[in-house]
Residue, then its C-alpha position, 0 to 999 in steps of 0.5 A: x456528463x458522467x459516464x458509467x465507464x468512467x465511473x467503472x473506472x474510478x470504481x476500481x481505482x478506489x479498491x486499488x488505493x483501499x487495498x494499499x491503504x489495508x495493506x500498510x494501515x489500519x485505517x477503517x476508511x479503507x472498509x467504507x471505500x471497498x464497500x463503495x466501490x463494490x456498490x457503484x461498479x454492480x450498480x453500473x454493471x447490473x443496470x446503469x441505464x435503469x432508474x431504480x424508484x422506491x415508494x417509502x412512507x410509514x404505516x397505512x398511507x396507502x404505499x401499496x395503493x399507489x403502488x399498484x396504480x403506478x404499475x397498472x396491476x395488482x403487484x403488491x398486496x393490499x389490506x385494510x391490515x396494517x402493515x400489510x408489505x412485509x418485504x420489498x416488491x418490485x414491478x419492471x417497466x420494459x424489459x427484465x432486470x433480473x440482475x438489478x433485483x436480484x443485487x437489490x434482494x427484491x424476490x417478489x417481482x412483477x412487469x409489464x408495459x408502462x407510460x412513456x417515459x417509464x421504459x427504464x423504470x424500476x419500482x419498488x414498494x418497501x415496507x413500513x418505516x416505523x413498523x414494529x418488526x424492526x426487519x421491515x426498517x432494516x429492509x428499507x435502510x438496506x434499499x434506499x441507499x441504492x435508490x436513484x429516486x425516493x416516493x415519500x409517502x404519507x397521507x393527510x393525516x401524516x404529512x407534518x410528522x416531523x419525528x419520521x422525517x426528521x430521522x428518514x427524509x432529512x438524511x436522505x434530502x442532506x444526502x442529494x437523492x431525487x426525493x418527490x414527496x406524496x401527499x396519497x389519499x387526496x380524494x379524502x381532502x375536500x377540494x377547496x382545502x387541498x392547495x392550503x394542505x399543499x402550501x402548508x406541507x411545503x411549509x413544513x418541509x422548507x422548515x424541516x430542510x433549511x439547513x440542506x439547501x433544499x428550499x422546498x420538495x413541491x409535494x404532491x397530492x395524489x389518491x392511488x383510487x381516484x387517480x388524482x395526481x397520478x400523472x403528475x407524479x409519472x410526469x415527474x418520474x419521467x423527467x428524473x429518468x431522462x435526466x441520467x446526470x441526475x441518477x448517476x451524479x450520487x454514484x460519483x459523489x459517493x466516489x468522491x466521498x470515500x476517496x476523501x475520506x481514504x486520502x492521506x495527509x499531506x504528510x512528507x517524511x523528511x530526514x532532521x539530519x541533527x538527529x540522523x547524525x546522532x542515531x548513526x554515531x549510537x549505532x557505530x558505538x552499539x555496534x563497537x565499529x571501532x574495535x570490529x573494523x581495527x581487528x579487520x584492518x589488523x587482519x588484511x595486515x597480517x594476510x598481506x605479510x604472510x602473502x609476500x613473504x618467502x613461502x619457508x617464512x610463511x608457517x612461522x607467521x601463522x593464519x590470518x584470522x578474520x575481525x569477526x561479524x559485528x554483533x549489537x551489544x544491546x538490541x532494545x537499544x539498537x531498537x530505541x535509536x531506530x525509534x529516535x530515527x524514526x521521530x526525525x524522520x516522522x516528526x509531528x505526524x500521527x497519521x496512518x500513514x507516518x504511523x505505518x512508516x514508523x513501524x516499517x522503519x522499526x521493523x529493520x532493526x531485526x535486518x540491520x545487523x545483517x545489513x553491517x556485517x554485509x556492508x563490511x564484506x562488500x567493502x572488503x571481500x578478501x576479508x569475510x566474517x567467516x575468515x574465510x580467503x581463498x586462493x582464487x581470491x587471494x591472486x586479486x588483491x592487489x600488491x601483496x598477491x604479485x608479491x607473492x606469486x614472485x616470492x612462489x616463483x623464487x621459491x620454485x628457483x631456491x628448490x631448483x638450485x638447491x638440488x643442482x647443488x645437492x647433485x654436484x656435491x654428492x655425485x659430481x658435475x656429470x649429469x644425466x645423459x641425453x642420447x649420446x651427449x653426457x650432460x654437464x651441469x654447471x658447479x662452483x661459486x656461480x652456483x653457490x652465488x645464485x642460490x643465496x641471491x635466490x633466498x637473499x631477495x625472498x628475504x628482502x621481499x618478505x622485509x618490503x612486504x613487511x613493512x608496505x602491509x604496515x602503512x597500509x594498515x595505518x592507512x586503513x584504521x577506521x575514520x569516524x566519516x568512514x564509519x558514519x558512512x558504512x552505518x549510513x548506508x547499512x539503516x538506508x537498506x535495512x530501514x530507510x528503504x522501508x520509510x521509501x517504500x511506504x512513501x510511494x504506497x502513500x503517494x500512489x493512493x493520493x493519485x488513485x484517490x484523486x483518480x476515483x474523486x474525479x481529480x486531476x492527479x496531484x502526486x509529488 
């Protein structure tokens, strides 16, 4: 049984999935599936539990007649001038439905009691289908659409014009809307001929339905003056309002419909790895990894030696510079390898979908220099594209800052022992006096001794520190999977997560369609 909360609910989980689809395609189903969801949620809202009956036919067939006979009232005009209906009337069985007119455009309205069965009845008369004034069919193809039963009237005269039903009734047959087709002015039709009207109608209606699954509509025949058939059509009315399945079933086919329509192809972006490895190994020569990361290498080098060695010795070895931020040396081409990535990642597909994650992975080129230099800074802070080291840094990198902080404190010791030298030799051993003690300050060759061992051992460290910098440099030259590696995850952030990001919109409106289709969820 179809519930009109749920159908609310996959009303709305239609607009979710056309909203992701406007948002990474361009995809023109989106604007149907919105335009669906819109017209089942107010038909829902503005009156679920109301069936809503248009009374539909050409020119003269007497649509107003019945009309007024079915509302028991004179709510439509009538002439003997035709067309005579030129905008939608509307009569109200039961209480108002102010809300459901007013969303149907229908301005001209009546109401009033009816016959059992009708408490939820909404007629309408809608004007001529083949009415010269093309507002008339534009008014009518507006409203039918929303219909939940269609009163298709002709009279004797033009129940066999294949042209009219064949353009109007067919499509609306083919479509699953309740249809009760009326032969009206039956009191013309003399007694004893009126089955062989019937059968033949039916005849040329199963003709015209074949290809619909509609073996016959069952017309009727019916005079809005005499009253000849009227019950049978309220009888059928009825039947077709208590059948709530029946009216709200079009809702969820329509649902359905446009979740078809909106859902993505079975498309899967997989990486070819043959043709990654080749982007990669183009990108770290468009780059010129090589030269940038051997300069870096060259520049943590010479930062290590200038930090252990001895503080005199360290103006000498200049400043260490930084290898620089990496550039594109070609940015079309860096834009052409991402294209070539894209092929691997899309293949075969041309779909909106793999269309959208084409464009999302192009649109990283602009990102993924950013995202090297970036990688490159992460990989070595102590060696930023601004060149850039300072002390608070400099103390946590490892030996060389142990190094020297034992070269700074020695420094400390060669100044101390310097100056006691300086002292004893110009003034003596007497040093300064501390109360009433005369302080003696230690001179000689111990002296001398501890001072050249000072200065001696900053040598040798600055020598070990030397020469530990240049195996480390050896160590850190760039390696070819070092590289793949750095470039790799550099286009995963700049341009593969754009794919990724895509691939799950893509996979969230296949279990909103599947939601709004009625479907059991089927997301990878």
């Amino acid at each position: 049984m179809t519930d009109p909360g749920q159908l609310i609910t996959r009303a709305k989980a239609l607009t979710a999935a056309a909203d992701l689809v406007e948002r990474y395609t361009s995809d023109p189903a989106a604007t149907v599936a919105h335009a669906t969801a819109r017209r089942v949620m107010r038909r829902i809202v503005y009156g679920h539990d109301r069936t809503v009956v248009g009374l539909v036919g050409p020119t003269g067939v007497g649509k107003s007649s019945l009309f007024n006979a079915l509302a028991g009232q004179r709510a439509s005009p009538t002439s003997e001038l035709r067309p005579t209906t030129d905008r939608p009337h509307g009569h109200v069985f039961g209480g108002p439905a102010h809300k459901l007119l007013d969303w149907y455009r229908v301005s001209a309205r009546t109401s009033g009691p009816g016959p059992q069965g009708w408490e939820s009845v909404v007629l309408l008369d809608l004007p001529d289908l083949d009415s010269l004034d093309l507002t008339h069919r534009e008014t009518v193809e507006r409203v039918v659409e929303h219909l939940d039963f269609l009163i298709w009237v002709v009279d004797p005269e033009k129940y066999a014009d294949v042209r009219v039903q064949e353009a109007v009734l067919r499509p609306l047959v083919e479509y699953g809307l309740a249809v009760q087709v009326v032969i009206n002015k039956a009191d013309l039709i003399p007694a004893e001929e009126r089955d062989v009207v019937r059968d033949h109608a039916a005849a040329v209606l199963a003709k015209l339905l074949h290809e619909t699954g509609r073996t016959s509509l069952d017309p009727l025949l019916v005079s809005a003056g005499t009253g000849i058939g009227q019950d049978q059509l309220r009888q059928r009315v009825a039947a077709v309002t208590a059948d709530r399945e029946r009216v709200l079933a079009p809702l969820a086919r329509d649902l359905q419909t446009a979740a078809d329509q909106l859902e993505p192809s079975t498309w899967m972006p997989t990486v070819d790895e043959a043709t990654a490895d080749q982007a990669l190994a183009d990108l770290i020569e468009l780059y010129d990894l090589d030269t940038v990361m051997a300069a870096r290498a060259g520049s943590r080098q010479a930062r290590r030696r200038r930090m252990a060695a001895w503080p005199p010795l360290r103006p000498l070895l200049g400043v260490a510079g930084s290898g620089g931020a990496v550039v594109a040396r070609d940015p079309d081409q860096v834009t052409a390898t991402l294209d070539e990535l894209a092929d691997g990642v899309v293949g075969e597909h041309h779909g909106p979908w793999a269309s959208a994650a084409r464009r999302g992975m192009l649109a990283g080129a602009g990102d993924l220099t950013t995202a090297v230099n970036d990688q490159l800074d992460q990989d070595d802070p102590t060696d930023r594209q601004d060149g850039s080291t300072s002390p608070a840094r400099a103390r946590g990198t490892g030996w060389p800052g142990l190094v020297g902080e034992v070269q700074n404190w020695l420094m400390v010791a060669t100044v101390a022992i310097g100056g006691l030298v300086a002292w004893t030799t110009l003034v003596g051993d007497t040093g300064p006096q501390i109360g009433t003690r005369q302080l003696i300050l230690p001179t000689g060759t111990p002296v001398v001794a501890a001072l050249v061992g000072a200065v001696a051992l900053g040598l040798v460290l600055t020598a070990v520190g030397w020469l530990l910098a240049g195996r480390a440099h050896a160590a850190e030259l760039p390696r070819h999977e070092d590289l793949l590696a750095l470039v790799e995850r550099a286009v995963d952030r700049a341009v593969m997560r754009r794919a990724e990001s895509v691939l799950r919109a893509r996979n969230r409106v296949v279990a909103l369609t599947d939601l709004a289709a009625g479907r059991p969820d089927r997301r990878p």
